[in-house]
C-alpha positions as CSV (number, residue, x, y, z in Angstrom):
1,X,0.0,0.0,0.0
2,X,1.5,3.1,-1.1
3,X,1.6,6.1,2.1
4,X,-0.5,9.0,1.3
5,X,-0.1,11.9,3.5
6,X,-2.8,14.9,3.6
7,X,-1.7,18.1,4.8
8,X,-4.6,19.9,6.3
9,X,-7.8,19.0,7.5
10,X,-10.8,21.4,6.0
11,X,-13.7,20.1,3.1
12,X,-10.6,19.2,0.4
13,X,-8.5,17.2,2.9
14,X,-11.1,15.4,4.8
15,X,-12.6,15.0,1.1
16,X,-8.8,13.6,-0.6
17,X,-8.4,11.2,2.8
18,X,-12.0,9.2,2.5
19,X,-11.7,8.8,-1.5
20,X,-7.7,7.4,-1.1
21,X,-9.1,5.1,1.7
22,X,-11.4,3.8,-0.6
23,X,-8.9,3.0,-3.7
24,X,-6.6,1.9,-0.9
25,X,-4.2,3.7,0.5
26,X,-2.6,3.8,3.5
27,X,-3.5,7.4,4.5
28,X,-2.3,9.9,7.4
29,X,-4.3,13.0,7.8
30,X,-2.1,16.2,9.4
31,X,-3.4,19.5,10.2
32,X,-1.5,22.4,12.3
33,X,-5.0,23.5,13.3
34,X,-8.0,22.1,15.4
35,X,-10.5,19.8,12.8
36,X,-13.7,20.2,13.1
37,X,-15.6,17.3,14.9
38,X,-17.5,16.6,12.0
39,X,-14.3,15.9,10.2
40,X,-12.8,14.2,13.1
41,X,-15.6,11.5,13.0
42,X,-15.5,10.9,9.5
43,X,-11.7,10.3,9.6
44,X,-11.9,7.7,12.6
45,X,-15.3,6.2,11.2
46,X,-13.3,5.1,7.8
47,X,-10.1,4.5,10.0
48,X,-7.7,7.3,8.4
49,X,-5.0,8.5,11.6
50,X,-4.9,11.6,12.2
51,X,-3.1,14.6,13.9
52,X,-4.4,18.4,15.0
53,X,-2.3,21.1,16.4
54,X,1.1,19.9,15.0
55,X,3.0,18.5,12.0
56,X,4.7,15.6,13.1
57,X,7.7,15.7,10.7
58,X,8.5,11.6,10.8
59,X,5.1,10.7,9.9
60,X,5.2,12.9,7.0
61,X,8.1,12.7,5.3
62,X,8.1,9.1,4.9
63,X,5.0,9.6,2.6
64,X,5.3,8.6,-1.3
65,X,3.2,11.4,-2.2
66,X,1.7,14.0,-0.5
67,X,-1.7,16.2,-0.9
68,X,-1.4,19.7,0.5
69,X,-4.3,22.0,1.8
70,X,-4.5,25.2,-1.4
71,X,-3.7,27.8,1.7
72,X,-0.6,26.0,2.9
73,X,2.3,28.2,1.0
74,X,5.3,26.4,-1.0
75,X,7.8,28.6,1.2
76,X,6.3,27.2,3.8
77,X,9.8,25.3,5.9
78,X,7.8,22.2,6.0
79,X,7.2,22.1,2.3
80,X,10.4,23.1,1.3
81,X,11.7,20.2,3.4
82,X,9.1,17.5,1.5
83,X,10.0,18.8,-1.4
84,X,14.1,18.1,-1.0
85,X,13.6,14.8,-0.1
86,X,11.6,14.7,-3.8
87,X,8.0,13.9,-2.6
88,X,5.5,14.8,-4.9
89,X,3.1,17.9,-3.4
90,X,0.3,18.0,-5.4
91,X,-3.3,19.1,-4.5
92,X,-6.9,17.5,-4.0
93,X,-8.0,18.6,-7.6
94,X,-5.0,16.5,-9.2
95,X,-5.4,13.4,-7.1
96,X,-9.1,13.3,-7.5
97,X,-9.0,13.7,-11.2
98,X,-7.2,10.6,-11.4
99,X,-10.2,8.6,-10.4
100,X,-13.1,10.2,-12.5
101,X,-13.6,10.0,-16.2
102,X,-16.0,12.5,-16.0
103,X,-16.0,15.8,-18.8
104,X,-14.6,19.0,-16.7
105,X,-15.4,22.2,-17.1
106,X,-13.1,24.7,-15.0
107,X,-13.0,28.0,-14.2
108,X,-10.3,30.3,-12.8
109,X,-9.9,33.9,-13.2
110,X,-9.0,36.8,-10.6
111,X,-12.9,38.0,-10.1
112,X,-15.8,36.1,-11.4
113,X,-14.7,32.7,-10.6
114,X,-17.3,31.5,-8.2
115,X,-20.5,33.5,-9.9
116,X,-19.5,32.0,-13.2
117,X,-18.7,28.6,-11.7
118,X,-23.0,28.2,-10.1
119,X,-24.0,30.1,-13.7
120,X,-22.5,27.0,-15.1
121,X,-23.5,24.4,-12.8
122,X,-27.3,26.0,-12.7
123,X,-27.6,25.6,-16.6
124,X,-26.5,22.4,-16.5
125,X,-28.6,21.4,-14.0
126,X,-31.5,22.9,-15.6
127,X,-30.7,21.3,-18.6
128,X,-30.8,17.8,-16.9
129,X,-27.0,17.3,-16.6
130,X,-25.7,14.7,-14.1
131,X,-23.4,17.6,-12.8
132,X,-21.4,17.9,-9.8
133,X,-20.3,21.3,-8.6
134,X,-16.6,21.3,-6.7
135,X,-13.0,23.1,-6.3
136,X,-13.3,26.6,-4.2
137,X,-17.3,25.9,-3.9
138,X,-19.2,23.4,-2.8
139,X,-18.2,20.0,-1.3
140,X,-14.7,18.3,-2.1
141,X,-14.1,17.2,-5.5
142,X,-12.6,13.6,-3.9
143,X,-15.1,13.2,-1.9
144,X,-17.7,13.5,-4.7
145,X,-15.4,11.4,-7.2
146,X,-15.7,8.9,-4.3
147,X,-19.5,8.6,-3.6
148,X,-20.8,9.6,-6.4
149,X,-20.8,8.8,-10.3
150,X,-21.2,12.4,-12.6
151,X,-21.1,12.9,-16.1
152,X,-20.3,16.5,-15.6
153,X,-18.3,18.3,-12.9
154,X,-17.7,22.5,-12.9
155,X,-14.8,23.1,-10.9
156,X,-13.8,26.9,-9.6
157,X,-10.1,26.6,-9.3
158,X,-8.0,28.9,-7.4
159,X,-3.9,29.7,-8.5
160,X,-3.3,27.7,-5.5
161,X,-5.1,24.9,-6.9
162,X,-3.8,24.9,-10.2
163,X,-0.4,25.3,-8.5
164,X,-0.8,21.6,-7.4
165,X,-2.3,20.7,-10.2
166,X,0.3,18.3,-13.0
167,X,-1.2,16.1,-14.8
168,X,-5.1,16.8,-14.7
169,X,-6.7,18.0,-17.7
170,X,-9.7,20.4,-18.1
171,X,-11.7,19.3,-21.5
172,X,-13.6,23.1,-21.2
173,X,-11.0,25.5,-19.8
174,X,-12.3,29.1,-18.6
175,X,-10.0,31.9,-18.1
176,X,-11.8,35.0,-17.2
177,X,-9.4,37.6,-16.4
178,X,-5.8,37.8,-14.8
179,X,-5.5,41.0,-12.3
180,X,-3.3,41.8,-9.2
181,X,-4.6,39.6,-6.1
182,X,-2.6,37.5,-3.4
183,X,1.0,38.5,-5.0
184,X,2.5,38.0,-1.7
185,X,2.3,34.4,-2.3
186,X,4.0,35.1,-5.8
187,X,7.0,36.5,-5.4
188,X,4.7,40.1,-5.8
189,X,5.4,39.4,-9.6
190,X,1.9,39.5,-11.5
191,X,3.7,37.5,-14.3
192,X,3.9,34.5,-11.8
193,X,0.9,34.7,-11.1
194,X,-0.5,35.0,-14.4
195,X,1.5,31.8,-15.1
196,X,-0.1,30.0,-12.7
197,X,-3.3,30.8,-14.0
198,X,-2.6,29.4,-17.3
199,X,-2.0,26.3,-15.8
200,X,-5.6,25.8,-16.4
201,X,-5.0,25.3,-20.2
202,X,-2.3,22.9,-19.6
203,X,-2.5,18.9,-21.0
204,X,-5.2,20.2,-23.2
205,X,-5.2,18.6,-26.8
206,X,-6.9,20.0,-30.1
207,X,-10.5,18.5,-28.9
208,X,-10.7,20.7,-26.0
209,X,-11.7,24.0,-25.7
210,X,-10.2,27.0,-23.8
211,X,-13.0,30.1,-23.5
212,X,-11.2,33.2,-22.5
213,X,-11.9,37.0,-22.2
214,X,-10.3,39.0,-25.9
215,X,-10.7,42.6,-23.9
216,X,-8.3,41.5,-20.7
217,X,-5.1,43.5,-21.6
218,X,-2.6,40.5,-18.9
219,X,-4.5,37.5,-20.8
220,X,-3.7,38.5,-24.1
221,X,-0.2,39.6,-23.2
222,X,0.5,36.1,-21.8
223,X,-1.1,34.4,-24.9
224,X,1.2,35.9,-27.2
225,X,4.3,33.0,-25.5
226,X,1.8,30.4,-25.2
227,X,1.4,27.5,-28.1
228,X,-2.4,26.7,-27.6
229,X,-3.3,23.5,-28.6
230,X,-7.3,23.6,-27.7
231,X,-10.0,24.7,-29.8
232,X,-10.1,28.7,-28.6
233,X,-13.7,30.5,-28.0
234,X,-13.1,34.7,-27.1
235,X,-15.1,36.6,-25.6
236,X,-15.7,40.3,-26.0
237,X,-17.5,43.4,-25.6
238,X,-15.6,45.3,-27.7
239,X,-15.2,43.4,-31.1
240,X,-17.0,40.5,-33.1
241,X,-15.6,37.2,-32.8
242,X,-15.2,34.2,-35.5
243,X,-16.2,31.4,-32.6
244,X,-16.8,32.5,-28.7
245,X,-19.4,35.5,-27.8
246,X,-19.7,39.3,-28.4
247,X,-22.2,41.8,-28.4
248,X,-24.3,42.4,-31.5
249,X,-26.9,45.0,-32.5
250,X,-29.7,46.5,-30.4
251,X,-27.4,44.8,-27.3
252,X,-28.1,41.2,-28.2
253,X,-25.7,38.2,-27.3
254,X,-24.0,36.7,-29.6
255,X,-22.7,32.8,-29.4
256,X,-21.5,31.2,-31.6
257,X,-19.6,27.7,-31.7
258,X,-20.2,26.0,-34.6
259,X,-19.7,28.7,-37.5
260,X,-23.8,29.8,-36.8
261,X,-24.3,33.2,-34.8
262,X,-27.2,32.2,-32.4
263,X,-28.4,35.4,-30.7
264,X,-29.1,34.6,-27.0
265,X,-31.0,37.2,-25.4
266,X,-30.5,40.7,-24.4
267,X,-28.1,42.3,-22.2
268,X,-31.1,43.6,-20.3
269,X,-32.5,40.2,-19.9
270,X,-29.7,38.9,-18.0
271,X,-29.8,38.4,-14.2
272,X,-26.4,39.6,-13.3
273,X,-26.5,43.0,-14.6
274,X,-22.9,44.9,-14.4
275,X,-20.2,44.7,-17.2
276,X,-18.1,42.4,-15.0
277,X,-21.4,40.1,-14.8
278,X,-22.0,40.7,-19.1
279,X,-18.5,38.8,-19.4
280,X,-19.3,36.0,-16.9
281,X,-22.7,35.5,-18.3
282,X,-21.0,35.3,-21.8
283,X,-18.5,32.8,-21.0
284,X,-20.8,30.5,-19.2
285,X,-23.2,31.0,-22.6
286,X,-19.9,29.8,-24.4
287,X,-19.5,26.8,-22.4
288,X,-23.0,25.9,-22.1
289,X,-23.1,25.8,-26.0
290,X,-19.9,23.5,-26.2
291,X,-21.8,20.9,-24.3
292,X,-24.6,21.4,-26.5
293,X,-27.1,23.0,-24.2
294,X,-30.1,24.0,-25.9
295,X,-30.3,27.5,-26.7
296,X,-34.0,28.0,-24.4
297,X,-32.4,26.6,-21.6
298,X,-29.0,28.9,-21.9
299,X,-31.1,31.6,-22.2
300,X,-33.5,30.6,-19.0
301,X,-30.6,29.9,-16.9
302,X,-28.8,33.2,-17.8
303,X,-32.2,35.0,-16.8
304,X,-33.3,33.4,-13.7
305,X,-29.6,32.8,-12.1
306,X,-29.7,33.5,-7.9
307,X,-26.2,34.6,-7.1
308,X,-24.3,33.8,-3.9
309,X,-25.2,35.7,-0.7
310,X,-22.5,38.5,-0.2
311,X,-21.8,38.5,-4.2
312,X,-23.6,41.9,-5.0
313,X,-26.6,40.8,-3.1
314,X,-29.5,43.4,-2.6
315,X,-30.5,43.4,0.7
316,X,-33.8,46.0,0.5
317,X,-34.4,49.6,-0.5
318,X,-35.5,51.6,2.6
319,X,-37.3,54.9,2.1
320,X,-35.8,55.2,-1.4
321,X,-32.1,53.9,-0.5
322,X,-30.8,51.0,-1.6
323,X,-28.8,48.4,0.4
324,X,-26.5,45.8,-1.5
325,X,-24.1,43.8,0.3
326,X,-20.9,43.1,-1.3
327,X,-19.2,41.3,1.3
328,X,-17.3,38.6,-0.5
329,X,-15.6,41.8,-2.2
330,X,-12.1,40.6,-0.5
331,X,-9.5,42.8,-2.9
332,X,-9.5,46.0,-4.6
333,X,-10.0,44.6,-7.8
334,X,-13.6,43.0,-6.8
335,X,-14.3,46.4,-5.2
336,X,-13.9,48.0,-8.5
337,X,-15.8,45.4,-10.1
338,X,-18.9,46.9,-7.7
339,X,-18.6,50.2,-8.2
340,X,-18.5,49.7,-11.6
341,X,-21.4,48.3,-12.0
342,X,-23.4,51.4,-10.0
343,X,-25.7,53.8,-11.9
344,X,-26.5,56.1,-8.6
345,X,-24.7,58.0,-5.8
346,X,-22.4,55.3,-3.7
347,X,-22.1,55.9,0.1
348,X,-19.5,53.2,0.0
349,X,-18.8,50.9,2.9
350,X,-14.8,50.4,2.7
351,X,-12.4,48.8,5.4
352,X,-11.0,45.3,7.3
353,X,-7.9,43.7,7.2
354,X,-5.4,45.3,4.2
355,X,-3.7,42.8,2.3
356,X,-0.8,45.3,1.0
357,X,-3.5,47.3,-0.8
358,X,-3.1,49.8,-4.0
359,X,-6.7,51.8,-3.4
360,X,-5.4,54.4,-6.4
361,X,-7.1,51.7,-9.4
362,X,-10.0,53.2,-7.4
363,X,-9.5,57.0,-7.6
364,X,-11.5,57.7,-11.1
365,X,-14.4,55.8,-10.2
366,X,-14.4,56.8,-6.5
367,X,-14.7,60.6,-8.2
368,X,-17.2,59.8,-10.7
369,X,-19.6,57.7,-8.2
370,X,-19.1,57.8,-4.5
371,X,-20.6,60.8,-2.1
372,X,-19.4,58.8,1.2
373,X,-16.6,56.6,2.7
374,X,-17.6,54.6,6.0
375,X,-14.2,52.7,7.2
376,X,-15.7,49.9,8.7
377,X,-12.5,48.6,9.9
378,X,-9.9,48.5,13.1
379,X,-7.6,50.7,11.3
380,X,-8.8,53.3,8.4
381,X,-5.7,55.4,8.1
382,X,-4.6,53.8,5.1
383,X,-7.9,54.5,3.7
384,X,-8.7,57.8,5.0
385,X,-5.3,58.9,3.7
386,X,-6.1,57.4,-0.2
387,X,-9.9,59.1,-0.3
388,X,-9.2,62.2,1.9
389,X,-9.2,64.4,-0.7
390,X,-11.8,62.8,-2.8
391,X,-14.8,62.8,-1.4
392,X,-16.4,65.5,1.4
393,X,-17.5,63.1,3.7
394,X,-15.4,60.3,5.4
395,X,-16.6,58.3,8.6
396,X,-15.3,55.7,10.6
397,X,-17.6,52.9,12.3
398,X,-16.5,49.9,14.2
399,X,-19.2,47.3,14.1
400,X,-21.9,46.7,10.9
401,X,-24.9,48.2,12.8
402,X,-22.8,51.7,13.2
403,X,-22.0,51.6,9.6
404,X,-25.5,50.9,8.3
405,X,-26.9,53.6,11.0
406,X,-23.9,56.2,9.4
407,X,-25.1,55.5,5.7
408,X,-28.7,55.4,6.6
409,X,-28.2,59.2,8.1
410,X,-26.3,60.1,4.6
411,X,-28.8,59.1,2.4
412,X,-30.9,60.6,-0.1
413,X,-33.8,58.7,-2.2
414,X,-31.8,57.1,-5.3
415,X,-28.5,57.0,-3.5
416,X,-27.1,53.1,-2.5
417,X,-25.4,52.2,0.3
418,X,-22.4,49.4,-1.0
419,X,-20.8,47.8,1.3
420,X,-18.1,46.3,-0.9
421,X,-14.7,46.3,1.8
422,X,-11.4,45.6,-0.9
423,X,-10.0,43.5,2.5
424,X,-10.4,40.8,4.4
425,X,-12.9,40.7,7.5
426,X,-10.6,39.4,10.3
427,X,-10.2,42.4,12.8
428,X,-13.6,42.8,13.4
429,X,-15.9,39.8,12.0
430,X,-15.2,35.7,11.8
431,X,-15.4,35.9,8.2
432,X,-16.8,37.6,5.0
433,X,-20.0,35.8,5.7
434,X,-20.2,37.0,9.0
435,X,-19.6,41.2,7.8
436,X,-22.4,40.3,5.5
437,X,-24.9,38.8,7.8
438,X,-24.0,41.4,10.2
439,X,-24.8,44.4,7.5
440,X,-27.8,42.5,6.0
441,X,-29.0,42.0,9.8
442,X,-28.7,46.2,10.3
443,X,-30.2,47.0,7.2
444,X,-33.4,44.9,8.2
445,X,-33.4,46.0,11.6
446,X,-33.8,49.7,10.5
């Protein structure tokens, strides 16, 4: 029995250890951390040992291969030490793909990844699809391969992922745009970064296809080195495409896949509404096409698509203001992203835990749209100091209900209150989810 060791013990670990017991391994399970009891009891009910609260550095390197957790770091001491004994590191998406012969559809991209990812998976489901949904959203892509028996899987992958990630092979790869985000873990080089994203093309041959945004300035730059063996599909607002999706007359969606333009519906038809949400809406129309969706049921899913809580979610419009909760807005770039997408006056909700932010991609559209800053965070000087002399009015609040009651006082009828943070939620909440159910639960409570 070969020695499989699993380093960290969240959804993908506890997933990777029950589908290795099953094809027989003999599996340790390690995790600096506490496991949850829930994982704890699965890993004893299918006998797979286990550790919490350490790394016990003789049971793991005497492993023949080892899975690591996506938010472990390769300059972390312990890998560097697995990897100069030359044991293989390699992630939960590249085992599990080993044991499925199922078609995969992936999606990375710096913004967009998970909305485009359940746009996917919601079309194929309405379509009938036996589809499994995995990678950075719903349960672990092992643990599915291991209990269950799809056709289909979507899979939102992270760079961290892909990082891991050798010999898999996506048959539909999505790219969706390459911008600055978690460069501390790249050497603060985007080129690195934008390398690891194109691992998502790699092992492809000419009978797969790699769907990709034509207006993202990084992707193209990249493509110009690369020697692309897949079938390619663009997307673009900006110019007409041979094969992929653009914008026709009168605002109507273009796909086409098989050398006949098939108009899909109208921008205004969509559910996502934003120009961020136009390109994720067209990509997923491109890959719902190469698996020969019907047109109807593209167009359906496009229309009557529920996005994730905290993902540009409306909460309610009080006395004429709006409320939307951004809270999953974790980086500048998805900030931007939001405001983007805003037709009124913004009393923006800004603020957490920096992550070596640059607000200035910010400035013109701070300017153009935003009337109001609330720092809802433990420390705003950073941001006070990029948006002091942009906009008149700058607050600070240290808990969601103060923030909420701040932009409530601001408000005018047709003004929207975004909170949309550009950082993590660590100094003041447990997590994003947390900021959001904490602003959504103010907003109500007005």
């Amino acid at each position: 029995m070969s020695r499989l060791v699993i380093l960290g013990g969240g959804e993908s670990g506890v997933g990777a250890a029950v589908l290795a017991k099953k094809k027989g391994f003999d599996v340790f399970l390690s995790d600096k951390g506490k496991l949850k009891d829930n994982y704890k009891n699965v890993l004893s009910n299918i006998g797979v040992e286990w550790e919490e609260g350490t790394h016990s550095e003789e049971l793991i390197l005497n492993a023949a291969e080892i899975i690591k957790s996506p938010g472990i770091p390769d300059h972390s001491e312990l890998i560097v030490r697995i990897r100069a004994k030359g044991i293989k590191v390699i992630s939960e998406i590249e085992f599990a793909g080993r044991f499925t012969n199922a078609k995969k559809i992936c999606i990375t991209g710096s913004n967009g990844k998970t909305t485009t990812t359940l746009l996917i998976y919601h079309m194929l489901k309405k379509a009938g699809y036996n589809v499994g949904l995995a990678g950075n959203v719903g349960q672990s892509f092992a643990w599915q391969v291991a209990e269950n028996s799809f056709d289909y899987y979507v899979l939102e992958l992270s760079s961290f992922q892909l990082d891991g990630m050798f010999d898999f092979k996506a048959d539909i790869a999505l790219l969706l745009n390459i911008t600055p985000d978690h460069l501390d873990r790249y050497e603060y080089k985007l080129e690195k970064y934008a390398e690891s994203k194109f691992r998502i093309i790699q092992n492809q041959t000419e009978n797969d296809a790699f769907i990709y945004c034509l207006d993202d300035k990084v992707t193209m730059q990249v493509m110009c080195n690369k020697k692309i063996k897949a079938k390619q599909y663009p997307f673009s607002i900006k110019q007409k495409v041979e094969q992929g999706a653009f914008i026709g007359e009168n605002n109507q969606i273009i796909i086409n896949t098989n050398k006949q333009n098939q108009t899909i519906m109208t921008i205004q038809e969509l559910a996502l509404q934003g120009k961020h949400n136009l390109y994720n809406s067209m990509a997923a129309g491109v890959a719902g096409k190469l698996v020969e969706i019907r047109k109807d049921t593209i167009r359906e899913s496009m229309s009557d698509f529920h996005n994730i809580d905290h993902r540009l979610e409306l909460v309610g419009v009080i006395h004429g203001v709006e409320f939307i909760n951004d809270s999953k807005a974790t980086n500048v770039n998805s900030t931007w992203y939001a405001l983007e997408s805003m037709e009124n006056p913004v009393i923006l909700i800004l603020g957490g835990v920096d992550k070596g932010n640059d607000y200035s991609m910010l400035n013109e559209l701070v300017k153009e749209k935003v009337k109001a800053i609330i720092c809802l965070g433990a420390d705003n000087k950073k941001i006070i100091k990029a948006f002091g002399g942009m906009v008149e009015t700058i607050l600070e609040a240290r808990s969601a209900s103060e923030a909420v009651a701040q932009s409530y006082k601001l408000g005018k009828k047709g003004d929207v209150v975004l909170l949309s943070p550009a950082c993590a939620s660590f100094d003041l909440f447990e997590n994003y989810e947390d900021r959001g159910t904490q602003f959504k639960q103010a907003v109500r409570a007005l």
